[in-house]
C-alpha positions in Angstrom: 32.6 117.7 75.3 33.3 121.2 73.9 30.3 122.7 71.3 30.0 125.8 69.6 26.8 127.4 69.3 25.1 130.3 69.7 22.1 132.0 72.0 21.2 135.0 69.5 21.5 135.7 65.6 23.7 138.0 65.1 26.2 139.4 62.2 28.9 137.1 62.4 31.3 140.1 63.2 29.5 140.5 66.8 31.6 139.2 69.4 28.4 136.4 70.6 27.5 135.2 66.9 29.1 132.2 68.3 30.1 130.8 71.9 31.9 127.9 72.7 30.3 125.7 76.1 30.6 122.6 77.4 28.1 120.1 77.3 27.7 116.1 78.1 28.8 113.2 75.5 25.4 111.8 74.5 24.7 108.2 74.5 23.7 106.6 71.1 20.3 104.7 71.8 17.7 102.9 68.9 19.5 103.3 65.6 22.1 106.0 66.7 25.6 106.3 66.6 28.0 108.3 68.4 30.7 109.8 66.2 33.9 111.3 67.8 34.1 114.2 64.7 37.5 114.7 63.2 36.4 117.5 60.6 33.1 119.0 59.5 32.5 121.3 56.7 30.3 124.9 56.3 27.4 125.3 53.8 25.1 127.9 53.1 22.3 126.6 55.2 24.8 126.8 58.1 24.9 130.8 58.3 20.9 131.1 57.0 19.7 129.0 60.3 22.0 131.4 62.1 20.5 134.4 60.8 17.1 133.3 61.6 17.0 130.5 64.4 17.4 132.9 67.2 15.8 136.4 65.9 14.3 139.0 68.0 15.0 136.2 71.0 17.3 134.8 73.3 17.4 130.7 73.3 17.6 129.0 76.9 20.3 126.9 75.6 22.6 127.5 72.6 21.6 126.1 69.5 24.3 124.2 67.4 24.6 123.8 64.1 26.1 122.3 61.6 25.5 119.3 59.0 28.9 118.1 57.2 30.9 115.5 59.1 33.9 113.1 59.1 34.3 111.0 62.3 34.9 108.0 64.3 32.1 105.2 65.6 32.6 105.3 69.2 29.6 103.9 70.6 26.5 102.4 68.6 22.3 101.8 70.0 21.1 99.1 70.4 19.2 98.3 67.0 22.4 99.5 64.6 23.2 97.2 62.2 25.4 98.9 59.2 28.4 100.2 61.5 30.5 99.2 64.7 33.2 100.7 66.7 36.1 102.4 64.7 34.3 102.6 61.7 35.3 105.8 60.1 32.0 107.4 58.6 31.0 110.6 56.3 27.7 112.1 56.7 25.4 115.3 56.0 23.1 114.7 59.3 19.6 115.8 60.2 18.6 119.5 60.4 16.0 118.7 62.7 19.0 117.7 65.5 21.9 119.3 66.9 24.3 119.6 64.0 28.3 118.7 64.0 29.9 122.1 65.8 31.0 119.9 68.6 32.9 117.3 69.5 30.7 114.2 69.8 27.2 114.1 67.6 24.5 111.5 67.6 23.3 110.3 64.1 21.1 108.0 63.0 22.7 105.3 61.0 20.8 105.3 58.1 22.3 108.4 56.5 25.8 108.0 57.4 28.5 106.4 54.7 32.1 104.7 54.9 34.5 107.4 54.5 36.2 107.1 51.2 39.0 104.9 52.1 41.3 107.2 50.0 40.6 110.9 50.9 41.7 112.6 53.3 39.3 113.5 56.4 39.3 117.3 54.8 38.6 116.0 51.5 35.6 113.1 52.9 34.4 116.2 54.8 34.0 118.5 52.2 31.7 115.9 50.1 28.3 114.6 52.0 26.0 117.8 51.9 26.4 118.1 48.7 27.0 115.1 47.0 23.3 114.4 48.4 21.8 116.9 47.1 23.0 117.1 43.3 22.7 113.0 43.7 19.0 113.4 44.6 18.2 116.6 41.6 20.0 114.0 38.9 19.0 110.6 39.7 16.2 110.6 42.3 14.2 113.9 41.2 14.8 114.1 37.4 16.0 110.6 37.6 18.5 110.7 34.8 19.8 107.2 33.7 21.8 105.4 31.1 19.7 106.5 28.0 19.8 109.8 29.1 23.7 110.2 28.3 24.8 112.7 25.4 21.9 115.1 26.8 22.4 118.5 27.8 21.9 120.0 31.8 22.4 123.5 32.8 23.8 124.4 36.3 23.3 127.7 37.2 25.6 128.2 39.6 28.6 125.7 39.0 31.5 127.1 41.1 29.4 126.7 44.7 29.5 123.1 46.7 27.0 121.5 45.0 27.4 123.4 41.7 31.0 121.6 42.0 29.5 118.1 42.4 27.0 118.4 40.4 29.0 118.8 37.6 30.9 116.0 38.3 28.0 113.5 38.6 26.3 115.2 35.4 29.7 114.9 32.9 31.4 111.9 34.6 28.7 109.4 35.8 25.5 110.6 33.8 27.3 111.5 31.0 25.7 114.8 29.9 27.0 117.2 28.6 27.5 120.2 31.1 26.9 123.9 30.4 27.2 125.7 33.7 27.6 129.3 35.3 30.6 131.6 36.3 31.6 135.2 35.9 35.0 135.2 37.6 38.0 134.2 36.0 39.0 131.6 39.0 35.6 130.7 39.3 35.5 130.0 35.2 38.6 127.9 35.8 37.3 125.8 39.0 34.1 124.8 36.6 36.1 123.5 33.6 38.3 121.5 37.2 35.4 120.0 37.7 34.7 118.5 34.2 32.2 121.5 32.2 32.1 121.6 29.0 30.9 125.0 28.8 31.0 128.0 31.3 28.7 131.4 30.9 27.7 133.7 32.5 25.2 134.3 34.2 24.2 137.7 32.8 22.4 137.6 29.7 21.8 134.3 30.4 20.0 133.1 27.5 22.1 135.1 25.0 24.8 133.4 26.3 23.7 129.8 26.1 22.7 130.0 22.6 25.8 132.2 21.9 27.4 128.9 23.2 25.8 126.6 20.7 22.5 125.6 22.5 19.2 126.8 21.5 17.0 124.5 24.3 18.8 122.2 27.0 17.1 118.8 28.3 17.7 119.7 32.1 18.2 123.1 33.9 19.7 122.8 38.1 18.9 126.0 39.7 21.7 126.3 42.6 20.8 130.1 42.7 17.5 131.8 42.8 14.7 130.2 41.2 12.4 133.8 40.7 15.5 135.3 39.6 16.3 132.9 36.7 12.3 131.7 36.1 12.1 133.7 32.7 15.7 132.5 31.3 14.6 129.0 32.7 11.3 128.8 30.9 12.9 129.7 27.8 16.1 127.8 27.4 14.2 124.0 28.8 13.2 121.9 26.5 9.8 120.4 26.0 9.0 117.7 28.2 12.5 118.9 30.0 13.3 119.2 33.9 14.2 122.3 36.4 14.6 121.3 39.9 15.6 123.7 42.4 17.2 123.7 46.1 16.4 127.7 46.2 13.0 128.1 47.7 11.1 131.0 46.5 9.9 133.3 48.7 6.9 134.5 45.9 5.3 132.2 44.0 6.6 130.8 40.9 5.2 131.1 37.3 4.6 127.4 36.6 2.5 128.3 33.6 5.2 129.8 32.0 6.5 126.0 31.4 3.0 124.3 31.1 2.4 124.4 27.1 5.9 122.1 26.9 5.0 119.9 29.7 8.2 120.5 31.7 8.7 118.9 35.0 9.7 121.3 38.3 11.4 119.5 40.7 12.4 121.0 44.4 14.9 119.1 46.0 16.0 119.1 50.2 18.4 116.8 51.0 17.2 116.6 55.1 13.8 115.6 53.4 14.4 111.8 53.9 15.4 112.3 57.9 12.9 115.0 58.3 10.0 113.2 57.5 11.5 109.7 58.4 10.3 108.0 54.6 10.2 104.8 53.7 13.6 104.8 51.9 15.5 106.8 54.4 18.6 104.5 54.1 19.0 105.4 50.7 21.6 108.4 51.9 23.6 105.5 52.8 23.4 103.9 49.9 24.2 106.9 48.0 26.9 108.0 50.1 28.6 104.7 49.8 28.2 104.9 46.0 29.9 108.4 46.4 32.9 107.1 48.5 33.5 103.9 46.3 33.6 106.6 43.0 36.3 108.8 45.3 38.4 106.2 45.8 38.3 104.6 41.8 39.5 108.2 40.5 35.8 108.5 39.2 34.8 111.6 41.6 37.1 114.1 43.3 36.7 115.9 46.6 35.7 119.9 46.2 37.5 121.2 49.1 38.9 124.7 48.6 40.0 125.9 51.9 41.4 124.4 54.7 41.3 125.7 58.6 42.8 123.9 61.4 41.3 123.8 64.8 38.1 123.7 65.8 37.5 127.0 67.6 34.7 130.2 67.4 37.8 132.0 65.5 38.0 129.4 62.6 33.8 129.2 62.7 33.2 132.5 62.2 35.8 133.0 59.3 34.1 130.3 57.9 30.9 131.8 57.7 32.3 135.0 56.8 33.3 133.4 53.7 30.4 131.6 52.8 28.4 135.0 53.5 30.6 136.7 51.2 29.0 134.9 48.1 32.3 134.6 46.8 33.2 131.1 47.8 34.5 128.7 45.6 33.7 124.7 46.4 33.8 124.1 49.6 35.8 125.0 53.3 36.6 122.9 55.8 37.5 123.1 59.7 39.8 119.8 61.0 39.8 119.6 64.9 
């Protein structure tokens, strides 16, 4: 099968960022399944492993990544249960694997979905990464539910893939009401797409939530930088609120700053469940499911933004050169 990969990091402009080579299908053994991949989508983590996977060193064998994928069961091991031949299946995969820049990929079963019957394989492909990961910060971190609903969430940083989704799940299924992040006029406009009530910017930050009508929200999502926004965080939560994260910090954070209202830090990794194997693993196929049933009832829609056809180094590295440019909006897809 073909892959795409690369040996070095490198800027994406160098002619070896990426390097298409041939490699065997693999076969699906235990509770893997082999998925002939129709479209896969980029994310942020995508170009960050390939700045830093491969620094100051050469690898013996290319290292591909990748984790957003639409595909086709073509094979299944021998303890799979939840999927057979010509199923067509959405998933986010495992960052501790090879990731989806090929044309075959191993996955374990219990985080892949049923594509949305009703999207297209650019749409279904767009959706996985980061309809985990905003899932998991509502429902599964802060663990928002039905008495929850008229409350107030901020999302700092609402035009990006999971900013996109997140809204979505916050307004339409949890039924908050959304303030969220922009300072572009098309990037304004994509947020109220997606179903927020409010959109500010991000400088000034707490001037311009209260200018907006909101002294305190309930629940703050940092899609962003977490030191960055700490102080206008800490400020604008509520007592007994939540922050979660998917940042990282690089310094430590200022968790006293939050203590005297007993407000609740969550961090959130959607790879933590296949990372570390837990207990309730399977619940990415659950959610994922959920996700695809809401897609196809009108309830969710897909945030693709950009389309590029053919899966080739070309298409990959324009990709990333997007993505890299901080300027993306939603999320861009490559169909083979």
């Amino acid at each position: 099968m073909r892959a795409i990969g690369f040996t070095r990091s490198l800027p994406v402009s160098d002619n070896e960022s990426f390097i298409e080579f041939n490699t065997p299908i693999p076969t699906p053994t235990g509770r893997d399944i082999l998925v002939r991949i129709q479209a896969i989508s980029v994310n942020p983590v995508d170009f960050k492993i390939r700045q830093s996977a491969a620094k100051d060193k050469t690898l013996d064998a290319p290292k591909v990544i990748g984790w957003d994928a639409v595909g086709i069961v073509e094979a299944t091991g021998n303890d799979v249960t939840l999927f057979k031949k010509g199923n067509e299946v959405y998933y986010a995969g495992d960052i501790t694997r090879p990731g989806c820049n090929c044309e075959y990929q191993l996955v374990d079963e219990r985080i892949v979905g049923f594509k949305p019957c009703l999207s297209s394989i650019a749409e279904a492909a767009a959706m996985p990464l980061t309809a985990l990961t905003a899932w998991e910060m509502l429902f599964d971190r802060i663990r928002i539910n039905e008495k929850d609903k008229g409350k107030s969430i901020l999302i700092i940083g609402g035009a990006g893939g999971v900013g996109s989704i997140a809204i979505q799940l916050a307004k339409k299924i949890a039924g908050l009401t959304v303030i969220t992040t922009a300072s572009r006029p098309e990037t304004v406009q994509w947020c109220k797409d997606q179903g927020a009530d409010v959109v500010v910017n991000h400088h000034n930050l707490v001037e311009e939530v209260r200018n907006a009508g909101f002294q305190q929200v309930n629940y703050i999502l940092d899609l962003v930088d977490t030191n960055a926004y700490w102080d206008a965080m800490s400020e604008l939560i509520k007592s007994q609120g939540h922050i979660a994260s998917i940042t990282g910090s690089s310094t430590p954070i200022a968790l006293n700053k939050i203590k005297s209202k007993s407000v609740s830090f969550h961090w959130e990794l959607m790879y933590t469940r296949s990372m570390f194997q837990t207990e309730d693993m399977i619940e990415q196929h659950h959610i994922l499911n959920k996700v695809a049933k809401l897609m196809d009832d009108g309830a969710l829609k897909s945030t693709l933004k950009n389309i590029f056809n053919g899966f080739s180094v070309a298409n990959l590295k324009e990709a990333h050169q997007l993505l890299e440019s901080g300027k993306a909006i939603g999320k861009t897809v490559i169909v083979f």
